[in-house]
C-alpha positions, 0 to 999 in steps of 0.5 A: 283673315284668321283671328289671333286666338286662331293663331295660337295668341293669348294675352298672358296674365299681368303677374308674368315676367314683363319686357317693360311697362307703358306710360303716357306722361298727362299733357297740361292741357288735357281733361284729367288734371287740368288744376292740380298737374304740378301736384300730381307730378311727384307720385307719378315720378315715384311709380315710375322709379318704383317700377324702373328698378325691376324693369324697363318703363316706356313713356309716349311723350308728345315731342322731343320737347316735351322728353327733355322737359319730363326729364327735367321733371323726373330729374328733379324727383330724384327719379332716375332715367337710366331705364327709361325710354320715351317714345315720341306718341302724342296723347291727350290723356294720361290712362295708358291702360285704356288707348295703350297697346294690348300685347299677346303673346305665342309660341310656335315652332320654338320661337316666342312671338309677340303682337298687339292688339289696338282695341278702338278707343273713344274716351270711355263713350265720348266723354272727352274729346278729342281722342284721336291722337290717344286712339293711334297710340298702338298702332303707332307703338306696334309700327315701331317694334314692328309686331303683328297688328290686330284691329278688331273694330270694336271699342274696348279699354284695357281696364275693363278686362282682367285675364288669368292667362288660362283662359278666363277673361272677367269683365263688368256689364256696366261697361262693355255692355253700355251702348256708348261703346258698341251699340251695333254688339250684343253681348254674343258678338262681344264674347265674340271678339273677346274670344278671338283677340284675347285668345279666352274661352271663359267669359265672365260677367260682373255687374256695376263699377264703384262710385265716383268711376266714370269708365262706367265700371272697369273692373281693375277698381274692383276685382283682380286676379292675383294668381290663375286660380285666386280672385281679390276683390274689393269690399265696402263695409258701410252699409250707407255708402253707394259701393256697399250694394254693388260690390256685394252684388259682385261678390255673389257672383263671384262666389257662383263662378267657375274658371276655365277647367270648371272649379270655383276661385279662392276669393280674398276680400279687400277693404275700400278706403274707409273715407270718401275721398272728394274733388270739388264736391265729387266723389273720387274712384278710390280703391285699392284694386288698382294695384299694378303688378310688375316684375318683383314688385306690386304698386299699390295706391294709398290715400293716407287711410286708415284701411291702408295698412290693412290693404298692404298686408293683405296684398303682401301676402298674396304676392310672397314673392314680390314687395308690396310698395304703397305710393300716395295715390290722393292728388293722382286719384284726382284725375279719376284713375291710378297706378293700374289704370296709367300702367300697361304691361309688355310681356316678355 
């Protein structure tokens, strides 16, 4: 059977137009925001009426029940639902980026053309079950739209990769190397797969993840690209804290790797929050990386920092074309994720 690379398909990069945006509305009873759900709920109805002015936003709901009462919900934060469709897919746990579908995309014979790609998925190496009904959701989705469907058989989360759309796929060793995920691969087979259900030839490899980050280091908490030739990457500044040495680890690298045509990247340093933002005692993922690019606006998490500003304009400038919009991210990082990790893009 030919693999999607074979077939001329690509997963184009985040900043190209979009179709729309997939959520999957948190259930009460998962392991996510099992103390703070109603306090999380008014910063997820903004990103989506942020997101729902430029664009399209699917949400999987669970039922038909559970649609009218998320739409009571969004009603209530004055966020409207006039670009809002609900798609009745069951999931336990919020983060669409890492069960959601991966679309590609080609064109051929003057027509463009769209599939996707369902990744396996066990809840970042087993840590919360039950994950079946999450790991369904896009061949549910793809049977709906009745796209192509690709299964490469091999476990893989959607935050842990970063595409330019040229080419180049960057990822972290700390996660897809971790043997929770897929003890029969090396990292030769690994490179395989990305090659041939990516449509990349360009594979490269970053070290750690952050602190407080229990995907085992996805990359979107870290290093972004922001255009097909420029990187954005976080930086700690605080030679104490435990992001300080494997964040500069990755910047080394970094500063050592080259795209697929052979040329080094622009690199730009973001700031990290200048606090540790805790839950219970734990160190929560805070960053800036996290940030979600859709069409003519990019949602980025604020943590009423004092390195917020600095983060804004920082993005602002690299996005000239599209409005940096900051959303209090403090309760939804609570779950240990945000925008860019509850977001997966629908290419156009």
């Amino acid at each position: 059977m030919e693999t999607p690379a074979q077939l001329g398909y690509r997963m184009p990069a985040e900043w190209k137009p979009h179709a729309g945006t997939w959520l999957t509305w948190p259930w009460r009873d998962g392991c996510s925001y099992p103390d703070n759900y109603d306090a999380m709920v008014p910063a997820y109805a903004k990103l989506i009426r942020v997101i729902a002015e430029h664009e399209r936003v699917n949400i999987n709901v669970w039922d038909a029940e559970m649609e009218a009462w998320v739409r009571t919900l969004l009603t209530k934060e004055q966020t409207p639902t006039t670009n809002v469709a609900f798609h009745h897919n069951p999931s336990c746990e919020p983060w669409c980026r890492d069960h959601g579908p991966i679309f590609l995309i080609r064109d051929q014979a003057g027509r463009h053309e769209r599939a996707i790609v369902d990744w396996g998925y066990n809840a970042w190496g087993g840590k919360y079950p039950p994950w079946e009904l999450d790991d369904n959701v896009p061949t549910r989705i793809a049977e709906a739209a009745g796209l192509p469907l690709f299964l490469p058989k091999m476990i893989l989360e959607g935050g842990s990769i970063e595409v330019n759309g040229n080419g180049t796929v960057l990822t972290t060793e700390s996660c897809l190397l971790n043997p929770n995920r897929n003890p029969s691969l090396n990292r030769e087979k690994i490179e395989l797969h990305l090659r041939d259900f990516l449509g990349v030839s360009n594979i490269l490899w970053l070290g750690e993840g952050i602190a407080g980050d229990d995907t085992d280091g996805h990359i979107d908490d870290m290093t972004r690209f922001v255009n097909t030739t420029t990187l954005i990457t976080a930086i700690e500044e605080d030679p104490s804290d435990d992001n300080h040495e494997p964040l500069r680890d990755n910047l080394n690298r970094l500063r050592a790797m080259r795209d697929e045509c052979g040329n080094p990247f622009r690199l730009v340093t973001l700031p990290m929050p200048a606090r540790r933002l805790k839950w219970k005692g734990n160190r929560l993922p805070a960053s800036y990386a996290n940030f979600y690019i859709a069409n003519g606006v990019v949602v980025m998490p604020t943590f009423a920092d004092a390195n917020d500003r600095r983060a804004l304009e920082t993005l602002q400038k690299l996005f000239p074309d599209r409005r940096v919009v900051g959303i209090d991210a403090r309760e939804i990082i609570v779950g240990l994720g945000s925008f860019h990790c509850l977001t997966q893009q629908e290419p156009a």
